[in-house]
Each structure stands twice: as C-alpha cells, then as structure tokens.
C-alpha positions as a printed NumPy array, in Angstrom:
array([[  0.   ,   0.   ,   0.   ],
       [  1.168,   3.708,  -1.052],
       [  0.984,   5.757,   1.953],
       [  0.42 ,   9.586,   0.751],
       [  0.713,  12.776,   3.601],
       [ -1.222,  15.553,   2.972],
       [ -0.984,  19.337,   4.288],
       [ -2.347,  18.05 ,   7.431],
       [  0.089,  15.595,   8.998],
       [ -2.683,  13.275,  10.433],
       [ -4.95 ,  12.403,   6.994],
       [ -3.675,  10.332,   4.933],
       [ -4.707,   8.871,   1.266],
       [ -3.682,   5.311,   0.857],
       [ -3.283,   3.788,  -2.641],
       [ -4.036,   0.172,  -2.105],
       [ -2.451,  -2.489,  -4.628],
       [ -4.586,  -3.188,  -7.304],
       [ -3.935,  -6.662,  -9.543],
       [ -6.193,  -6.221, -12.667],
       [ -6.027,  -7.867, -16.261],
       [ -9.251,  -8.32 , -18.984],
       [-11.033, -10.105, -16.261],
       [-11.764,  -6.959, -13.713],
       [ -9.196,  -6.252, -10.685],
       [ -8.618,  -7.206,  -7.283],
       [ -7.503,  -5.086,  -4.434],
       [ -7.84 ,  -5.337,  -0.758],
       [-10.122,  -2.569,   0.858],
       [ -8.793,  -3.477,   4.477],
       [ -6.288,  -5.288,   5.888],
       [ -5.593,  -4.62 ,   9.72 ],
       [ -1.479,  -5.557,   9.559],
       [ -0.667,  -3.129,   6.283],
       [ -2.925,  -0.306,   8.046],
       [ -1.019,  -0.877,  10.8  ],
       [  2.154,  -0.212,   8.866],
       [  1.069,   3.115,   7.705],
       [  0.324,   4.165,  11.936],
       [ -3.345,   3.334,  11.448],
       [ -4.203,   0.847,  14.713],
       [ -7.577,   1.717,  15.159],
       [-10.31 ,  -0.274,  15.307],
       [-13.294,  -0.325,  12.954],
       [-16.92 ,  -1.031,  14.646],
       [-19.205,  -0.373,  12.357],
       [-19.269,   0.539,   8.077],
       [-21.616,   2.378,   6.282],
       [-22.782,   3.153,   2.288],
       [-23.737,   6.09 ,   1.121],
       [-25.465,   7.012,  -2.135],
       [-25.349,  10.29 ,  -3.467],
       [-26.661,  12.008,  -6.551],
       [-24.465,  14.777,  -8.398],
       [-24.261,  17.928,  -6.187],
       [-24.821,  16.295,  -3.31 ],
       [-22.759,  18.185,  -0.22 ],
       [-22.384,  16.249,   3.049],
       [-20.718,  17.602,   5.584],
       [-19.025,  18.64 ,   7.87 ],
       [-20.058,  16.244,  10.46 ],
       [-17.865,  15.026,  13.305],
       [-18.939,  13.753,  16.912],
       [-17.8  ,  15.604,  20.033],
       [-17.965,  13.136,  22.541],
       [-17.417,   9.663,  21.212],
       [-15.14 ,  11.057,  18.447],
       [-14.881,   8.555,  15.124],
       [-12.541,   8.338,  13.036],
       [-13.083,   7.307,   9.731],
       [-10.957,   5.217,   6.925],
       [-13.418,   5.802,   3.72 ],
       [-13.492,   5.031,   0.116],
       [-15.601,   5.486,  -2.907],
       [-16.607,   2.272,  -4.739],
       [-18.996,   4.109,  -7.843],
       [-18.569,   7.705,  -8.92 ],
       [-16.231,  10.691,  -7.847],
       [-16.465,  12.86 ,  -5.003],
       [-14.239,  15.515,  -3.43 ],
       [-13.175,  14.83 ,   0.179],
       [-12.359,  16.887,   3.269],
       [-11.223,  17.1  ,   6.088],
       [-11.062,  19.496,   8.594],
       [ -9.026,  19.915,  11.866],
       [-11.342,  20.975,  14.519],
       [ -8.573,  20.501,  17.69 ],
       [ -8.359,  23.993,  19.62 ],
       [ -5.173,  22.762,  20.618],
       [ -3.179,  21.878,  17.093],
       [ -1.221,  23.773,  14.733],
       [ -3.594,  22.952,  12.215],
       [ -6.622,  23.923,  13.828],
       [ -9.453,  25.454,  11.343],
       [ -6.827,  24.024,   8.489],
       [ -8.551,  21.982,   5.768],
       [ -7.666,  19.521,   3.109],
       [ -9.302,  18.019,  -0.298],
       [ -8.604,  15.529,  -2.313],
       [-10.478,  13.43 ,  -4.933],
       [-11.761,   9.571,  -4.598],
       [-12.924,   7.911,  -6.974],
       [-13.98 ,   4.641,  -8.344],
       [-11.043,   5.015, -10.797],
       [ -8.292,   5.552,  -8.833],
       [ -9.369,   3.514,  -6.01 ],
       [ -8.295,   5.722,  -3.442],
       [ -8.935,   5.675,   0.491],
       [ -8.052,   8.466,   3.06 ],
       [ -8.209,   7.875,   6.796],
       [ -9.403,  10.754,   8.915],
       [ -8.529,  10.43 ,  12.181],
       [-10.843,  11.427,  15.564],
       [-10.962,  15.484,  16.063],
       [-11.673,  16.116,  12.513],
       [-14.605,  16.998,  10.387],
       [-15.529,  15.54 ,   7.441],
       [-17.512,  15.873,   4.683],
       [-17.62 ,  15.775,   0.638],
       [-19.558,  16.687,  -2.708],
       [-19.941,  14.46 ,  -5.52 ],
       [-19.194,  15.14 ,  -8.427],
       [-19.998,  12.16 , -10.925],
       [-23.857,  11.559, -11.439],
       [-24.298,   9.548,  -8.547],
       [-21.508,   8.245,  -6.149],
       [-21.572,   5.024,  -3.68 ],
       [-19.769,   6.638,  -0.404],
       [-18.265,   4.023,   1.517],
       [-16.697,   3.814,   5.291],
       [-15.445,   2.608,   8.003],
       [-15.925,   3.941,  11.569],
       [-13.419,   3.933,  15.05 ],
       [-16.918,   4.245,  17.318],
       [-20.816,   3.721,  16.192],
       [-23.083,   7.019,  15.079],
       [-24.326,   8.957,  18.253],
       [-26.926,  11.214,  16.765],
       [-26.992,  13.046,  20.242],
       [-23.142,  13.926,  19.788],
       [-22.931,  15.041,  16.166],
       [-22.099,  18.562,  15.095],
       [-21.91 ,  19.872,  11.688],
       [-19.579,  22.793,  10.934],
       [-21.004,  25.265,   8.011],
       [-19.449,  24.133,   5.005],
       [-19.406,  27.72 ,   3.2  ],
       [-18.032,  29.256,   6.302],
       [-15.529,  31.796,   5.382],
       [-13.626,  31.202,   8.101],
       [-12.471,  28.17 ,   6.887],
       [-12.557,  28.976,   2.754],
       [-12.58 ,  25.506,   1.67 ],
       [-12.515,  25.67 ,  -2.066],
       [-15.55 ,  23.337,  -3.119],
       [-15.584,  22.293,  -6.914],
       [-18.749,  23.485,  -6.951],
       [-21.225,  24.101, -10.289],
       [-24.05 ,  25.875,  -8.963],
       [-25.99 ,  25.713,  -5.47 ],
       [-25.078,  22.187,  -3.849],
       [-27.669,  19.997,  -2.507],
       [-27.852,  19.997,   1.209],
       [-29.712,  18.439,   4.192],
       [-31.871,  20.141,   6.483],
       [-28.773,  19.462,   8.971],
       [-26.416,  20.678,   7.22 ],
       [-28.144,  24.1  ,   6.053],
       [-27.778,  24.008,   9.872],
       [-24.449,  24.153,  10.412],
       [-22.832,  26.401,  12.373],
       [-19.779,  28.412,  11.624],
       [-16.113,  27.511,  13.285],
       [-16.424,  30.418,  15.482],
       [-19.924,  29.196,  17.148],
       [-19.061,  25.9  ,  16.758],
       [-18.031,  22.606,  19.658],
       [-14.756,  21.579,  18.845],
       [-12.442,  19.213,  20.558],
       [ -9.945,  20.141,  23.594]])
C-alpha cells in the first residue's frame, strides 16, 4: 500500500495495490497488519454506504464526545473529500484539506478522531463508503457550516449544492463545539 501525507500531517490517502487484467481487478479494501504499517491501529466497529446524486454536499459532520474516526473510500462515482481539523489545541486547527476519490483511482483516506468531514460528488451519482473507530451517536454530532468563510474551503462546486436540512444548519467555526 502507497501511503500519501497531505498538508495536514494526520490524513492520509492510501493507494491500495490493485492486480487487474481483462477479467476486472482485485484489491484489498482493508487489511488490519498493512494499516497498521502506515500508523493506522484503530479499530473499525461499524461501516456504512452512502449514495449520493451529483451535487450532493455532506458535511461537515464530526462527533464531540465519542469522536470517530473514519478510513473511507468510494466504490462508484467521484467525489471531493475533506477534512477538517477541529482541535483547539493543534497547529492545524481550522486548516482543511481536499482531495479526490474515486472509483477510478481507487483511493482511500483515513481521517482520524478530532476532525470533520464531509464531501460533494461530483460524478452523477456516487456510492460513499466507510469505516468507523466508534458507532453514530446522533446526540453527539455537530456539523460545521461548510461555506463558512472562516475556513474557505474551495468546493468544486457548479451551482448551489444539494444539502440536508442538517447541514443548512451548520454552524460556523467560530460558534461551533470543537475538541480540547
């Protein structure tokens, strides 16, 4: 596996190893001994699917108490991902990065605990795809704005993205829970 650093020390892509001929391609999604060799030893309790049409914005969601991390993939379609560091206490606080995953190029990126996350897809429809450190606690999600300015992050957007109710809702870094 390729291990690839981004701007924030922490998130990481990983380029699995992909063996492919006229037949299709194989490629392992997860296994716990190379993660380990890139510094990922958490462990996974629950996964999840997402499908999303073009436009689509989720994000960005995180949990305050019970904090997930999150190793995630995209299995159909093309999204741009981010990440967000929302730690009062690091350099990189209010810092973002973004990176494309696709079903092409088979990319995953782990985000670790004490970052939000979130991502807009930019294919017709994309199959969203990860793995969480600690199960969904509705009561303990947050969702920072995803427009704030405070932040800038540079969505490739076309237009007016589709959004939930919850994340119309977001608040801006400013007003927002973060971690310690």
């Amino acid at each position: 596996m390729n291990i690839i650093s981004t701007e924030l020390p922490e998130v990481l892509i990983l380029e699995p190893r992909v063996f492919g001929d006229d037949r299709g391609f194989f490629m392992e999604s997860y296994n716990k001994r190379a993660m380990a060799e890139a510094g990922i030893t958490a462990e996974f309790v629950q996964d999840n699917h997402s499908r999303s049409a073009r436009g689509v914005l989720r994000g960005l969601h995180y949990q305050l108490r019970r904090p997930q991390g999150k190793l995630v993939r995209v299995v159909a379609g093309r999204v741009f991902d981010v990440a967000v560091d929302l730690r009062r206490s690091s350099p990189g606080f209010g810092r973002w990065v973004g990176f494309e995953l696709s079903e092409a190029n088979k990319r995953m990126a782990w985000i670790p605990p004490g970052f939000g996350h979130g991502f807009l897809v930019l294919s017709d429809s994309a199959d969203f795809l990860y793995k969480t450190t600690d199960y969904y606690a509705p009561e303990h999600e947050r969702c920072v704005l995803w427009n704030d300015p405070a932040l800038g992050v540079e969505w490739p957007l076309a237009g007016e993205p589709l959004l939930s109710a919850k994340d119309r809702a977001g608040v801006r870094l400013g007003d927002a829970e973060v971690y310690p």
